[in-house]
C-alpha positions in Angstrom: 69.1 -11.8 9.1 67.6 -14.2 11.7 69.8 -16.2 13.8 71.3 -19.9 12.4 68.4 -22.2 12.9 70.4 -25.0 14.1 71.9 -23.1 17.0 68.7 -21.3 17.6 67.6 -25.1 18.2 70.3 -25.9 20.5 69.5 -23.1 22.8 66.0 -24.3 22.4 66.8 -27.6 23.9 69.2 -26.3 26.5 66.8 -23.4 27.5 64.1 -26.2 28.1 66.0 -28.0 30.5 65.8 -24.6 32.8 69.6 -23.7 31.6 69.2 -19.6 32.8 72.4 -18.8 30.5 70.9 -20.6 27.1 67.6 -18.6 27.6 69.4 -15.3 28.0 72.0 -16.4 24.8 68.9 -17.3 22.8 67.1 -14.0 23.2 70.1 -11.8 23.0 70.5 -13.5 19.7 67.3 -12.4 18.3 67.7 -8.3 19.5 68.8 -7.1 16.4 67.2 -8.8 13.9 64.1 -7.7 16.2 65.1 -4.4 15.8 65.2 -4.8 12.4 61.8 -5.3 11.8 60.6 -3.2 14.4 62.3 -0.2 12.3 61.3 -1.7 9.0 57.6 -1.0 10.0 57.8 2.3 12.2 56.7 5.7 10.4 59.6 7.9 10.0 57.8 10.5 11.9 57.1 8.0 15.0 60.6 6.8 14.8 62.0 10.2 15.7 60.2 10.2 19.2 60.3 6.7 19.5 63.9 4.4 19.1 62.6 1.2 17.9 65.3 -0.2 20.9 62.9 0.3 23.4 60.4 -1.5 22.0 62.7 -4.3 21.2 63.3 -4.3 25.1 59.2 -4.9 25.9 59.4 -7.9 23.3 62.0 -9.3 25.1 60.5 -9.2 28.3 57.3 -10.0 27.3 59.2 -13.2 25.5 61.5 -14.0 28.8 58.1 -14.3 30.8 56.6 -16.6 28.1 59.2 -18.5 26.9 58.6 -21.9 29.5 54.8 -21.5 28.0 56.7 -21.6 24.7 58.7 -24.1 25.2 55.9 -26.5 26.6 54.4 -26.2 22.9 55.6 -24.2 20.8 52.8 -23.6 17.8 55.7 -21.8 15.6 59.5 -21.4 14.6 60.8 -19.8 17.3 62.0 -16.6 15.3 58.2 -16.2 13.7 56.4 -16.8 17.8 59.0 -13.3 17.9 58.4 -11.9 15.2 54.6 -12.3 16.2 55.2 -10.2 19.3 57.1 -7.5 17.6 54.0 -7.1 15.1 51.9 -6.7 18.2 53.8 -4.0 20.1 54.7 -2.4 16.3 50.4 -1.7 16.3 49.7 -1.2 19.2 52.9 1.6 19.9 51.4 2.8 16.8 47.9 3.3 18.0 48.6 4.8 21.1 51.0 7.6 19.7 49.1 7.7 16.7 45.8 8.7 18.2 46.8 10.5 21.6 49.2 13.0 19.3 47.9 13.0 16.0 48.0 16.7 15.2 51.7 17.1 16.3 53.0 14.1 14.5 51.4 14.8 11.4 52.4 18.0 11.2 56.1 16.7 11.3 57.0 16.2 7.3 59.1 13.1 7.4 63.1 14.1 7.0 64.1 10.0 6.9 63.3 7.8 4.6 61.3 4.7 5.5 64.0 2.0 7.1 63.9 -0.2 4.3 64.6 2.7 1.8 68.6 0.9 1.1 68.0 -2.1 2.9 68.4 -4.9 0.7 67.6 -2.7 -2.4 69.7 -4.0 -4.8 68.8 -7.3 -4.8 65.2 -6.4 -5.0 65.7 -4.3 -8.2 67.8 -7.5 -10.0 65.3 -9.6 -9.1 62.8 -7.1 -11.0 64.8 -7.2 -13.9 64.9 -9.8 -16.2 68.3 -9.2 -18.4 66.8 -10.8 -21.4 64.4 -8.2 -22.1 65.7 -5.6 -20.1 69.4 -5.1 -20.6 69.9 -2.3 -17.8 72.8 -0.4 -17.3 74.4 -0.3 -13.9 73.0 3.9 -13.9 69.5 2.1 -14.8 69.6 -0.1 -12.0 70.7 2.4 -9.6 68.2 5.2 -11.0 65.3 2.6 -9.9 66.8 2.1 -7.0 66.0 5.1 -5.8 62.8 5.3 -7.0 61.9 1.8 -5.0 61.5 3.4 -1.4 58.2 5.3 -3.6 57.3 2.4 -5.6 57.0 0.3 -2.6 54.8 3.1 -1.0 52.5 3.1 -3.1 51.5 -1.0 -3.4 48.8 -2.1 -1.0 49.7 -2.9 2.2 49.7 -6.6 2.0 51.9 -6.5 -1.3 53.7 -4.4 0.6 54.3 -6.9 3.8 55.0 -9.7 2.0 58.1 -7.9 -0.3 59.2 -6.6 3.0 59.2 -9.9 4.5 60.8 -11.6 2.2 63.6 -9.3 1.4 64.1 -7.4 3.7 63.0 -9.9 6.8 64.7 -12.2 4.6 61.8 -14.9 5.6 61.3 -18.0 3.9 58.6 -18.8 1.4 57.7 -21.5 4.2 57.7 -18.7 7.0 55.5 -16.4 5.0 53.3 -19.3 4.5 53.0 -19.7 8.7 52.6 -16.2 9.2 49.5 -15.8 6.8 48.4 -19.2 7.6 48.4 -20.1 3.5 50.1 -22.9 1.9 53.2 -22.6 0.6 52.1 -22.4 -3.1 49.4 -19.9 -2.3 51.7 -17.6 -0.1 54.2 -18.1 -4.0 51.7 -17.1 -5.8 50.9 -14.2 -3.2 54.6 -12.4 -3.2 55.0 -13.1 -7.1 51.9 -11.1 -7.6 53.6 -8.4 -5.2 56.0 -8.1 -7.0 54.8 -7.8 -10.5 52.9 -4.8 -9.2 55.9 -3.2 -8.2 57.7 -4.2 -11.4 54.4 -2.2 -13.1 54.7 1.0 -10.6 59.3 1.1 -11.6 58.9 0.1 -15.1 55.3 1.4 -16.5 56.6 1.8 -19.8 58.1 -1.3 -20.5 54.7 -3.1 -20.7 51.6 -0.6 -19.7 49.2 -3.2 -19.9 51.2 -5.6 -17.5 50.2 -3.5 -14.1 47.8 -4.8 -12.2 44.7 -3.6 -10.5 45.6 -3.0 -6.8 
């Protein structure tokens, strides 16, 4: 999903000589996978009034007019100090819309599915699944992968995040690490706990007393 890091770094070191064309190359490179996550985190009903371009555009701006403080020091991986600023305009577009026309919104039954409904959903549900003990046909696998837009719903919001980040984001074990400020082995332990909560809420009759307490 995110840009080739070792290009991403050669833009790096060519935007921080004051090269105009390498900082317009390097955002450019980042708009979609922006996009991405903006949409992965929009509510349906927010996304039909809002395209999650636009606010791509203000992180880009807002990133443009930053960058040379960025580039001074920068604190982060360059894709995660972006992802930082998408999260940011995500809650506060959120707030804004959210609070100013709550009534009308939320009268508005959601037609789409969440963005990450068939994004990457597959390989989330065979990572699930552990063939040994659960020999499932190719209609079993598909059957739950429709059910993991609602499974995924209902897991706390953290559990949530961290499933989305890693594979739908597709970020790193070391990236998730950064963003939560954990170590490594604690922000492991944090998405394998994820997801055996959302193994409980697709498969709660393969072992009822596996699902954890939310």
């Amino acid at each position: 999903m995110w840009p080739n890091s070792e290009e991403t770094r050669n833009l790096l070191d060519a935007a921080k000589t004051g090269d105009p064309a390498a900082r317009e190359q390097l955002l450019m490179k980042f708009r979609e996978p922006l996009r991405r996550v903006i949409g992965l985190r929009m509510d349906p009903a927010l996304a039909r009034r809002i395209d999650a371009s636009d606010i791509v555009q203000d992180v880009l701006i807002e990133a443009h007019q930053r960058l040379k403080e960025y580039l001074q020091s920068p604190t982060m991986p360059f894709h995660l100090w972006l992802r930082h600023m998408a999260q940011d305009r995500i809650i506060d577009t959120h707030r804004r819309h959210r609070v100013a026309q709550r009534r009308s919104i939320d009268r508005e039954h959601s037609l789409e599915s969440p963005a990450w409904a068939d994004d990457s959903s597959a390989n989330l549900v065979a990572s699930l699944i552990d063939p040994e003990n659960t020999p499932a046909s190719a209609a079993i696998q598909e059957e739950l992968r429709k059910k993991l837009n609602a499974a995924i719903v209902q897991l706390p919001q953290n559990d949530r995040d961290i499933i989305l980040m890693r594979h739908h984001e597709q970020l790193s074990n070391t990236d998730v690490a950064a963003v939560y400020q954990l170590t490594e082995a604690a922000a492991s332990m944090r998405y394998l706990r994820a997801l055996r909560k959302l193994r409980a809420v697709l498969l709660p009759d393969e072992n009822p007393d596996a699902k954890e307490k939310s």
